[in-house]
PDB file of N, CA, C and O in Angstrom:
ATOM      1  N   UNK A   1       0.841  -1.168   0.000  1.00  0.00           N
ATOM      2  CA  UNK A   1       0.000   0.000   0.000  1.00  0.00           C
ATOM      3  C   UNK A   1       0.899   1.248   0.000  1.00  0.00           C
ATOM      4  O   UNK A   1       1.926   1.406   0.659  1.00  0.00           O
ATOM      5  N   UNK A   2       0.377   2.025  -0.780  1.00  0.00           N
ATOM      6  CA  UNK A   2       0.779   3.316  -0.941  1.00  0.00           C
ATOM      7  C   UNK A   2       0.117   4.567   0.662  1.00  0.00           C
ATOM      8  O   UNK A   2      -0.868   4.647   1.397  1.00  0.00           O
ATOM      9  N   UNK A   3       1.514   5.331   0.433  1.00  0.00           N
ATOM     10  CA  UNK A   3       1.199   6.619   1.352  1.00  0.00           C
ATOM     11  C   UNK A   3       0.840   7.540   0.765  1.00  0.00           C
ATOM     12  O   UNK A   3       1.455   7.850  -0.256  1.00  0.00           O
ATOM     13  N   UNK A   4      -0.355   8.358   1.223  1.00  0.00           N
ATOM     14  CA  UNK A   4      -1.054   9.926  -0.063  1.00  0.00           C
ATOM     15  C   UNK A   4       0.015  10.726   1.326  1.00  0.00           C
ATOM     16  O   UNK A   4       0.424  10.560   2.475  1.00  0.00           O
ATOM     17  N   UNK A   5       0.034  11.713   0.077  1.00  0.00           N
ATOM     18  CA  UNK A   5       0.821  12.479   0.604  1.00  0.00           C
ATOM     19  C   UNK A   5       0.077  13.823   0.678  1.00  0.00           C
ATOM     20  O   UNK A   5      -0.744  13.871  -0.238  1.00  0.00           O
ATOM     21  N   UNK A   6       0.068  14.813   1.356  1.00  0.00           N
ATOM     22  CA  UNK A   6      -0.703  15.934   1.503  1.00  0.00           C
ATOM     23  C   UNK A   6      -0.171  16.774   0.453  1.00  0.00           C
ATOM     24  O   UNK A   6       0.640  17.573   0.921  1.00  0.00           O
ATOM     25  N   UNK A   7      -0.325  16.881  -0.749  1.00  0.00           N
ATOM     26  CA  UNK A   7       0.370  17.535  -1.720  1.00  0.00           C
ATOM     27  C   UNK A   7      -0.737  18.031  -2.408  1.00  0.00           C
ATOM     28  O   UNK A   7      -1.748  17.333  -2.338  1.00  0.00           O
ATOM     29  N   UNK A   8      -0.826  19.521  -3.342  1.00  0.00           N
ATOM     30  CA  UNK A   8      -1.616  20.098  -4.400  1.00  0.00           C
ATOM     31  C   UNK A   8      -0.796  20.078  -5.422  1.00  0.00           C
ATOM     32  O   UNK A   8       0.433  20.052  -5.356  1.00  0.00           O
ATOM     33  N   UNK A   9      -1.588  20.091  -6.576  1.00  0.00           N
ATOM     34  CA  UNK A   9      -0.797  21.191  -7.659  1.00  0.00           C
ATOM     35  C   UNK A   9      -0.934  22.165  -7.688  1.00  0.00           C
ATOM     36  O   UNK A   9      -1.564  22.773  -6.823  1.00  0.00           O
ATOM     37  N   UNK A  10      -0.411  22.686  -8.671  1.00  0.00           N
ATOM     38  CA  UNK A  10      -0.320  24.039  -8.397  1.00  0.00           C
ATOM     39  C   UNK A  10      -1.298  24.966  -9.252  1.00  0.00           C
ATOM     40  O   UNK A  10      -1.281  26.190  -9.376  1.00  0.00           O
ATOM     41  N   UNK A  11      -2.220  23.942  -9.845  1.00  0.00           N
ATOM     42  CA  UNK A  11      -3.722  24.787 -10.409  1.00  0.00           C
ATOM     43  C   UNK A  11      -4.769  24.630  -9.136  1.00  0.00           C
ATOM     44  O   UNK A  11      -5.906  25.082  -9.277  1.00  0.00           O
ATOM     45  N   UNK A  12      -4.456  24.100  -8.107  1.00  0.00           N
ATOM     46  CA  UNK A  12      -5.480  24.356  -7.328  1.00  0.00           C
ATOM     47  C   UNK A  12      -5.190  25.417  -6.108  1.00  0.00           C
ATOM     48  O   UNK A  12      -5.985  25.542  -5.176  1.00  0.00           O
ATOM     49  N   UNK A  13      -4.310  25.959  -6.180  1.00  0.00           N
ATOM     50  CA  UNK A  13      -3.973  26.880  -5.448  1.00  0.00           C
ATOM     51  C   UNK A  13      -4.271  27.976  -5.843  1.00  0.00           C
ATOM     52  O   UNK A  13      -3.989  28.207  -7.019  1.00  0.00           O
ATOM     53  N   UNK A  14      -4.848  28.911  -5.157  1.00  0.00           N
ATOM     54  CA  UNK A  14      -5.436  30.211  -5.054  1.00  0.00           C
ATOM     55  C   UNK A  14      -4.629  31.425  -4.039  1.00  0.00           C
ATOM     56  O   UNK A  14      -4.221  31.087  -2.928  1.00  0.00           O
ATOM     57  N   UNK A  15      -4.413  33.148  -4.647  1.00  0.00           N
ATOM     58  CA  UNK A  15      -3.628  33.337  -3.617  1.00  0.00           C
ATOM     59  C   UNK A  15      -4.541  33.724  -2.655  1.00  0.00           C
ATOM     60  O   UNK A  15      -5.765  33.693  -2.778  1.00  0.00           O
ATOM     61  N   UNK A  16      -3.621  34.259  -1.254  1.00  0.00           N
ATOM     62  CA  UNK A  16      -4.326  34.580   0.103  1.00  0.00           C
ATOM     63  C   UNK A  16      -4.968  35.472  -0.042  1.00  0.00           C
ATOM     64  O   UNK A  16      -4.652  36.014  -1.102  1.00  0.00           O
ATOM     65  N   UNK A  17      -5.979  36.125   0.595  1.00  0.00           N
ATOM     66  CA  UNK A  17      -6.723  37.481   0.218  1.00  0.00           C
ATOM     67  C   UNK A  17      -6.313  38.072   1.472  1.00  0.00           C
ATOM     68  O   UNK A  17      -6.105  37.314   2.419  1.00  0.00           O
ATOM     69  N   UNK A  18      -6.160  39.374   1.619  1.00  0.00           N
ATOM     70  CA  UNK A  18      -5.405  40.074   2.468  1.00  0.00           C
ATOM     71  C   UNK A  18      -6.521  40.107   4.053  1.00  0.00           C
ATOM     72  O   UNK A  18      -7.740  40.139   3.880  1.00  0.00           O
ATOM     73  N   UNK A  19      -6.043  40.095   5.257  1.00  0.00           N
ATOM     74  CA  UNK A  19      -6.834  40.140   6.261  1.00  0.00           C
ATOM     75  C   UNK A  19      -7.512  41.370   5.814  1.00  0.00           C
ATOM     76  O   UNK A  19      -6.761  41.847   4.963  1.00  0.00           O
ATOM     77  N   UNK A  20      -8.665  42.219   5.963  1.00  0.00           N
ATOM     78  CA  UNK A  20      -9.372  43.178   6.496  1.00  0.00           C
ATOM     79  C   UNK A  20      -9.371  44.048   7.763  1.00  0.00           C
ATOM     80  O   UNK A  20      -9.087  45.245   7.804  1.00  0.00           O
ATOM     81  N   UNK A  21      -9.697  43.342   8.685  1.00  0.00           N
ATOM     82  CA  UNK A  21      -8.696  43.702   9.613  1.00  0.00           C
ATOM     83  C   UNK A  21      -7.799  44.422  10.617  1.00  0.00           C
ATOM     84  O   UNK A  21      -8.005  44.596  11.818  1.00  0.00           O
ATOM     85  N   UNK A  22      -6.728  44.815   9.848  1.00  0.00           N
ATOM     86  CA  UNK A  22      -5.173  44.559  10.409  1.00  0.00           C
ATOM     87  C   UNK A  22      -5.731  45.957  11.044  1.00  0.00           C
ATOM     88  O   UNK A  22      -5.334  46.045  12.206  1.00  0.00           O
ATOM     89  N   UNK A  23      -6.442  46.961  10.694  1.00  0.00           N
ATOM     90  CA  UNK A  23      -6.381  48.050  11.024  1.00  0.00           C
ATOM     91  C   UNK A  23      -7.380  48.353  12.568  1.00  0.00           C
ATOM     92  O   UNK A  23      -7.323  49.217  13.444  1.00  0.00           O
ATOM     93  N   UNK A  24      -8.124  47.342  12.366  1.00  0.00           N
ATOM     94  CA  UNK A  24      -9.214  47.291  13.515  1.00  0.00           C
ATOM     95  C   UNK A  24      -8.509  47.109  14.875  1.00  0.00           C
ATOM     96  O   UNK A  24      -7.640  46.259  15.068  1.00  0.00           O
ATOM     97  N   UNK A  25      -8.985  48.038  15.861  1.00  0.00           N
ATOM     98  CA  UNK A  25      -8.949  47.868  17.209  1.00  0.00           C
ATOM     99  C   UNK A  25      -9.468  48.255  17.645  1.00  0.00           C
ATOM    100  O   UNK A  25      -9.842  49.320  17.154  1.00  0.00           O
ATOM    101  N   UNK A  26     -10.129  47.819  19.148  1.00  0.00           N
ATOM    102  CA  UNK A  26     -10.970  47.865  20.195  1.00  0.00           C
ATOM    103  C   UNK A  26     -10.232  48.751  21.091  1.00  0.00           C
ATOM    104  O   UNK A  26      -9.062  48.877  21.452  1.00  0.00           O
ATOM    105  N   UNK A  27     -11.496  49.388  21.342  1.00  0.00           N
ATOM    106  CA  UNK A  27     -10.498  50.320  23.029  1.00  0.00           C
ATOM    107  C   UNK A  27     -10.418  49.441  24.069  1.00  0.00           C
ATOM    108  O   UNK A  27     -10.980  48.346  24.056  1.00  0.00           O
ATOM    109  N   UNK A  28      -9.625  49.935  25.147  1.00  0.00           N
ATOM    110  CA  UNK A  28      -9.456  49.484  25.926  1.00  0.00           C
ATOM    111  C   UNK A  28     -10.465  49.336  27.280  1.00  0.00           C
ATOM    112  O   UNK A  28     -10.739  50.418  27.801  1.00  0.00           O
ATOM    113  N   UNK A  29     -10.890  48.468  27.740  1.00  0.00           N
ATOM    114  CA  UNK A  29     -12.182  48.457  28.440  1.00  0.00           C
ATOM    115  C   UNK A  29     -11.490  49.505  29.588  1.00  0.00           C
ATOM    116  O   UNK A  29     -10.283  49.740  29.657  1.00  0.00           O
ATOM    117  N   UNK A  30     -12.719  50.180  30.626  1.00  0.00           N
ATOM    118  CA  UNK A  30     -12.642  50.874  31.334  1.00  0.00           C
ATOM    119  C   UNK A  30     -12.067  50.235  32.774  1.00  0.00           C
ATOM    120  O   UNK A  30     -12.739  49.302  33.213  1.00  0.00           O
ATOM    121  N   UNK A  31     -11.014  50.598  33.474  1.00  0.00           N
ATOM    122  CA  UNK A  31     -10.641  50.017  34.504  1.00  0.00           C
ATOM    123  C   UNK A  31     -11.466  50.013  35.796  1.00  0.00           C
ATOM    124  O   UNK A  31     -12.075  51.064  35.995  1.00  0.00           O
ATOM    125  N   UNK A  32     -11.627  48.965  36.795  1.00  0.00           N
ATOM    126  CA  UNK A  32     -12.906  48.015  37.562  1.00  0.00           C
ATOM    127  C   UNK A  32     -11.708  48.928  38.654  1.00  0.00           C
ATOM    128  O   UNK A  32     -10.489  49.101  38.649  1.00  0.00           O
ATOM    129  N   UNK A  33     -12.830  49.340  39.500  1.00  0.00           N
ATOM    130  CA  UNK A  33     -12.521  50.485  40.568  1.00  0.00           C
ATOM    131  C   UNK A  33     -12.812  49.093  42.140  1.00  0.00           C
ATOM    132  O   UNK A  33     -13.869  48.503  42.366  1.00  0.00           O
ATOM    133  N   UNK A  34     -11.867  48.994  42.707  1.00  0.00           N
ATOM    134  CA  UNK A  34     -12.012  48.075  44.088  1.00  0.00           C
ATOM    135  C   UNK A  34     -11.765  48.697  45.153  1.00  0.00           C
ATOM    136  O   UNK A  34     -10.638  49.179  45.268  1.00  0.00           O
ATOM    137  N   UNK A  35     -12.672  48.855  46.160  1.00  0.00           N
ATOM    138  CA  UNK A  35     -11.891  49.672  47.317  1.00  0.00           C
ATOM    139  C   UNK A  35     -11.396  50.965  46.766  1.00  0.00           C
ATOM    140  O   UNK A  35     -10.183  51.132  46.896  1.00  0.00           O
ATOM    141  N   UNK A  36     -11.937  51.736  46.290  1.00  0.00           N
ATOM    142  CA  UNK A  36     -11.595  53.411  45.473  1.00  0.00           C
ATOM    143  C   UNK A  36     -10.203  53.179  44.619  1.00  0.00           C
ATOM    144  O   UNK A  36      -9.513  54.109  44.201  1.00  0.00           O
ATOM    145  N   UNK A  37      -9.878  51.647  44.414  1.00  0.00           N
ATOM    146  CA  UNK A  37      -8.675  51.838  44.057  1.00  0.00           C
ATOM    147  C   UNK A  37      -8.653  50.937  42.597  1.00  0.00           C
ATOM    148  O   UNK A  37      -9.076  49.787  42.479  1.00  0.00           O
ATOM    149  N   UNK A  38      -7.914  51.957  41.290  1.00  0.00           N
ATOM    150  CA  UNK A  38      -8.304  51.118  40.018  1.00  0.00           C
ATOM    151  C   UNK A  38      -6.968  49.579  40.002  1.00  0.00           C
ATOM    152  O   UNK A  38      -5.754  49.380  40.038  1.00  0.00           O
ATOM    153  N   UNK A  39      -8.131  48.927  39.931  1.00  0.00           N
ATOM    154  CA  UNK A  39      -7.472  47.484  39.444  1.00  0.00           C
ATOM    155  C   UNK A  39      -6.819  47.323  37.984  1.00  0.00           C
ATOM    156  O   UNK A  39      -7.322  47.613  36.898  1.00  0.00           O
ATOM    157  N   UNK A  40      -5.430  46.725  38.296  1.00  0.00           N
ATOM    158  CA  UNK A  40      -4.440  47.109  36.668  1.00  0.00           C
ATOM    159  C   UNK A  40      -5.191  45.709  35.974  1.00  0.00           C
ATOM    160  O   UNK A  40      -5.583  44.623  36.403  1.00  0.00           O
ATOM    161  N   UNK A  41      -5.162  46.174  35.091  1.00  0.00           N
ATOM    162  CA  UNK A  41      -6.469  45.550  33.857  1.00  0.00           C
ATOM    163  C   UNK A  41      -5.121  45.278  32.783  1.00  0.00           C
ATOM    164  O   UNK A  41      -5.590  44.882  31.716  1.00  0.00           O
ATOM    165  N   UNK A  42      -3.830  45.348  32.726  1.00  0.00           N
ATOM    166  CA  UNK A  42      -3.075  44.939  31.803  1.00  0.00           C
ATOM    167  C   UNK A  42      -2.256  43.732  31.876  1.00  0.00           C
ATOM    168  O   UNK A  42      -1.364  43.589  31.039  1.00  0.00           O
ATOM    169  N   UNK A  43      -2.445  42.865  32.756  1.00  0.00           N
ATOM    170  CA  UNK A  43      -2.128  41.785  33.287  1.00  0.00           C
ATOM    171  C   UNK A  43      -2.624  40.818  32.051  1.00  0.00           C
ATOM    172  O   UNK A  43      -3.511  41.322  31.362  1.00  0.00           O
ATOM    173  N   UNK A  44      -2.306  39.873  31.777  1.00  0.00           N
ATOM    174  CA  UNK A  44      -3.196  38.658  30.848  1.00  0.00           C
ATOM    175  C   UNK A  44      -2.598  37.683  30.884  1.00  0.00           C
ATOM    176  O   UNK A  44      -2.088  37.089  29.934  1.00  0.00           O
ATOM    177  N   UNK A  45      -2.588  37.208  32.770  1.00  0.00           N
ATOM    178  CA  UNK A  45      -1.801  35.836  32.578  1.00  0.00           C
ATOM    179  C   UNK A  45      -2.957  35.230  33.397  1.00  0.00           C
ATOM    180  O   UNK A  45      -3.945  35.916  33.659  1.00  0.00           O
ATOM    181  N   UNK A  46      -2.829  33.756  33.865  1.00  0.00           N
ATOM    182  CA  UNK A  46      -3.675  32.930  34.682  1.00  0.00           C
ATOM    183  C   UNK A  46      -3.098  32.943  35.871  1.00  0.00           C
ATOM    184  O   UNK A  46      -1.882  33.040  36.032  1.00  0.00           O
ATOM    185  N   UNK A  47      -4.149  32.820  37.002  1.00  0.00           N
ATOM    186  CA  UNK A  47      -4.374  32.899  37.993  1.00  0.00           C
ATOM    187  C   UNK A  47      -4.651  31.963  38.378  1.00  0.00           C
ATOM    188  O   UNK A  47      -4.799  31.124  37.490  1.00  0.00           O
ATOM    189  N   UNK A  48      -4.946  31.366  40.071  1.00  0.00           N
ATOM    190  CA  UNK A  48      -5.315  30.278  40.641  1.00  0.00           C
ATOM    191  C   UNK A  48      -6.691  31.153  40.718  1.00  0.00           C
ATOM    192  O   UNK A  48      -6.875  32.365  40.606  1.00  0.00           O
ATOM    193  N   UNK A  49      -7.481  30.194  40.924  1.00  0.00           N
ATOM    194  CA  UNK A  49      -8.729  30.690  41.857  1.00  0.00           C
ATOM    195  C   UNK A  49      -8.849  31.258  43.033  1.00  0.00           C
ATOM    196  O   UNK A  49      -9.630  32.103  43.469  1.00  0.00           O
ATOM    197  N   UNK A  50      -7.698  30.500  43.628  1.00  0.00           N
ATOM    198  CA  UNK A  50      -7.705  31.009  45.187  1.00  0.00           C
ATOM    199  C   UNK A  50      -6.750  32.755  45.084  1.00  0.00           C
ATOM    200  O   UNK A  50      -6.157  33.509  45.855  1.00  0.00           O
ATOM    201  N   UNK A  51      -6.922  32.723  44.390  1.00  0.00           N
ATOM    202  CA  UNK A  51      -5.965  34.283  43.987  1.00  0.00           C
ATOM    203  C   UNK A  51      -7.232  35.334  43.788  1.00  0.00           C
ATOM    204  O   UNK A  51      -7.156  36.537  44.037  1.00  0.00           O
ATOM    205  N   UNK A  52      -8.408  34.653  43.294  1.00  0.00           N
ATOM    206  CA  UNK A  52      -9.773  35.839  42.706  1.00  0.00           C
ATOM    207  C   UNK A  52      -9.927  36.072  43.754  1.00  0.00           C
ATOM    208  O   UNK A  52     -10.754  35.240  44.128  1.00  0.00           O
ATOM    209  N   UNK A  53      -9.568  36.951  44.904  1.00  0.00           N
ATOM    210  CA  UNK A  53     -10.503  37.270  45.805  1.00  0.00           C
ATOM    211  C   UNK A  53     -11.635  37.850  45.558  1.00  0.00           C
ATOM    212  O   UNK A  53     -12.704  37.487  46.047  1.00  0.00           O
ATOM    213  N   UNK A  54     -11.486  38.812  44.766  1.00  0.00           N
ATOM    214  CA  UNK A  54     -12.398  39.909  44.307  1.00  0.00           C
ATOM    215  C   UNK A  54     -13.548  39.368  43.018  1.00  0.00           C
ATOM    216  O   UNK A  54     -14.262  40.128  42.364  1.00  0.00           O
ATOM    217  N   UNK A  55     -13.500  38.224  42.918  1.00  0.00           N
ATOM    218  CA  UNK A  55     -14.149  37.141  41.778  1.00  0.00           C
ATOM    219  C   UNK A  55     -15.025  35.613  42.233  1.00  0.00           C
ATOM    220  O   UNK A  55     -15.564  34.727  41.570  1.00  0.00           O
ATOM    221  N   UNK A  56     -14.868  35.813  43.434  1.00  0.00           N
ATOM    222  CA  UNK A  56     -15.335  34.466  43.906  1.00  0.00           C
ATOM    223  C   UNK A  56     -17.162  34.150  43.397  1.00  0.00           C
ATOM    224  O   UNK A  56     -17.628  33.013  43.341  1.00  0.00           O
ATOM    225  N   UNK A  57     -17.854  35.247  43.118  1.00  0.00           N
ATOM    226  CA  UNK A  57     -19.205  35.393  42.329  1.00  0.00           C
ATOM    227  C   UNK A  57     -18.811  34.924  41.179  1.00  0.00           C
ATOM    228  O   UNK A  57     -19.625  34.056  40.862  1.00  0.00           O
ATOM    229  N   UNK A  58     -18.098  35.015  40.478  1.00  0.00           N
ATOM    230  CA  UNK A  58     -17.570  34.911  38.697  1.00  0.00           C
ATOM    231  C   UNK A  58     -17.622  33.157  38.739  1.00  0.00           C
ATOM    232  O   UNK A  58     -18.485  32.413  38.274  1.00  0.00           O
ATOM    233  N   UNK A  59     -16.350  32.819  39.486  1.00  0.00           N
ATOM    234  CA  UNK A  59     -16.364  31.794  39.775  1.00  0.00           C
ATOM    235  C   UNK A  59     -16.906  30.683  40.013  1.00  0.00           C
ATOM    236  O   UNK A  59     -16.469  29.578  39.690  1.00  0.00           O
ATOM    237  N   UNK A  60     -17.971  30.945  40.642  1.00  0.00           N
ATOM    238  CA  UNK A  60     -19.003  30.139  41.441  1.00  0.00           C
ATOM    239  C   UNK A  60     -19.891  30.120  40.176  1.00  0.00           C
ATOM    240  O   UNK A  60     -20.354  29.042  39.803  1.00  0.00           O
ATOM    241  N   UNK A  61     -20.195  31.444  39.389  1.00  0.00           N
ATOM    242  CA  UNK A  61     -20.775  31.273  38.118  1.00  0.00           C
ATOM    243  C   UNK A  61     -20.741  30.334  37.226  1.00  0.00           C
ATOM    244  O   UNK A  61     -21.561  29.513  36.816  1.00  0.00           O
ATOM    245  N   UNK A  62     -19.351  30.654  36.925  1.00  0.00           N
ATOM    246  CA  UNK A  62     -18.174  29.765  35.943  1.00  0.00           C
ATOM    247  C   UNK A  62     -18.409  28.727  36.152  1.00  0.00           C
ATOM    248  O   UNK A  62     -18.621  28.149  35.086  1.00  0.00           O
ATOM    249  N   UNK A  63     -18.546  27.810  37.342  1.00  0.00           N
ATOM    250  CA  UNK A  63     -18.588  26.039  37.742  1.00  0.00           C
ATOM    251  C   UNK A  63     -20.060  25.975  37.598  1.00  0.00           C
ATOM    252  O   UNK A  63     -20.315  24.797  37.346  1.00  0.00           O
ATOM    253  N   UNK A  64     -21.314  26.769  37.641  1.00  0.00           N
ATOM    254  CA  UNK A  64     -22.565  26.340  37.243  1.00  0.00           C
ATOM    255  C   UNK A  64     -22.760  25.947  36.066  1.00  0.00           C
ATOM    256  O   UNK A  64     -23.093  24.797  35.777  1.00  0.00           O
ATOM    257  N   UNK A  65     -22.577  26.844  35.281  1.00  0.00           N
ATOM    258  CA  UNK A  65     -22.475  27.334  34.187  1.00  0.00           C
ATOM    259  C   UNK A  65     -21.817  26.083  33.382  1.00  0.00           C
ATOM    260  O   UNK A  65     -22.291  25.811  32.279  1.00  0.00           O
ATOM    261  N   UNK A  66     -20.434  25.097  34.049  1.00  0.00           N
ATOM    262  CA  UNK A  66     -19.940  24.339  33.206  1.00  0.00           C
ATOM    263  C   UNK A  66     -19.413  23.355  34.185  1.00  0.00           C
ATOM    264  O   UNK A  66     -18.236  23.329  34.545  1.00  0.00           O
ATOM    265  N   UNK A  67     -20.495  22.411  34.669  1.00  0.00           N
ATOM    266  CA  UNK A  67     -19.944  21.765  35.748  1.00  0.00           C
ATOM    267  C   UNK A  67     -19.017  20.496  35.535  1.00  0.00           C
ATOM    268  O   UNK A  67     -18.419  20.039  36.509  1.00  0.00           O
ATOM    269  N   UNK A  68     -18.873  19.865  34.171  1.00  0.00           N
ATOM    270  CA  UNK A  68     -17.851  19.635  34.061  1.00  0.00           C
ATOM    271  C   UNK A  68     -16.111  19.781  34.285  1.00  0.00           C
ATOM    272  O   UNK A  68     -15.278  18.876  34.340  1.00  0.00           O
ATOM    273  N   UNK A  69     -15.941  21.099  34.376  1.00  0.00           N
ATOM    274  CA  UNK A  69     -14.512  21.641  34.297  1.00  0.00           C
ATOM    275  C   UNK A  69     -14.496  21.395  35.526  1.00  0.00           C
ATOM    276  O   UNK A  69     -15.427  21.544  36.316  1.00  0.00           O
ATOM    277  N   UNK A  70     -12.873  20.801  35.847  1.00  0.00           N
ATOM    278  CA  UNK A  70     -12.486  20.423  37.151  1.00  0.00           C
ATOM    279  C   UNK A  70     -12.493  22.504  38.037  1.00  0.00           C
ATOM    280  O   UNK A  70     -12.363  23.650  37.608  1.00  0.00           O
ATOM    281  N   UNK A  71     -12.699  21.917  39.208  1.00  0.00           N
ATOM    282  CA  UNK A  71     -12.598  23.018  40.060  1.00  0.00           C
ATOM    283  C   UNK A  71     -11.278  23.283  40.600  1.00  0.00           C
ATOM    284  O   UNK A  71     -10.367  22.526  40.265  1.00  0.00           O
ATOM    285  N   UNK A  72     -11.042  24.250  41.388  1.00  0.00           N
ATOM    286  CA  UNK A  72      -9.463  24.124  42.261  1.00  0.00           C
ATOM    287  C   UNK A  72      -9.875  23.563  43.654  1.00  0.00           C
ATOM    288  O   UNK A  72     -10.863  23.333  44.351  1.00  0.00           O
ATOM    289  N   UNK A  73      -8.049  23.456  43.628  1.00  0.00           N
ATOM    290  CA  UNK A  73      -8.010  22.038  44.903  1.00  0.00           C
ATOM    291  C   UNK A  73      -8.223  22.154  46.248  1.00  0.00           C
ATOM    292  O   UNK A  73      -8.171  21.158  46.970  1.00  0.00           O
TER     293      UNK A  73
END
């Protein structure tokens, strides 16, 4: 038996059409005020749960919402 190989020619190739796009951006959402004090909103890494203090509603959401997904430990 033969191996197919993931190969085209080169009449079936079409070129890329350019993103649309590139130029679009969103502002930046408004920063979440805690204790009179603004929370830095430029962060975009993961967290434990036990770290949301200020999220434990979100959370509790989050596991209704999809009670599949394991919880923290």
């Amino acid at each position: 038996m033969r191996a197919v190989y993931p190969m085209f020619h080169v009449s079936m190739l079409e070129p890329a059409i350019p993103n649309t796009f590139q130029q679009h951006s969103e502002p930046l959402p408004a920063s979440v005020i805690i204790n009179g004090e603004p929370e830095d909103t430029d962060d975009s890494e993961w967290l434990p749960a036990t770290e949301l203090e200020h999220a434990k509603e979100l959370v509790n959401d989050f596991h209704l919402k999809y009670p599949t997904k394991p919880e923290p430990l």
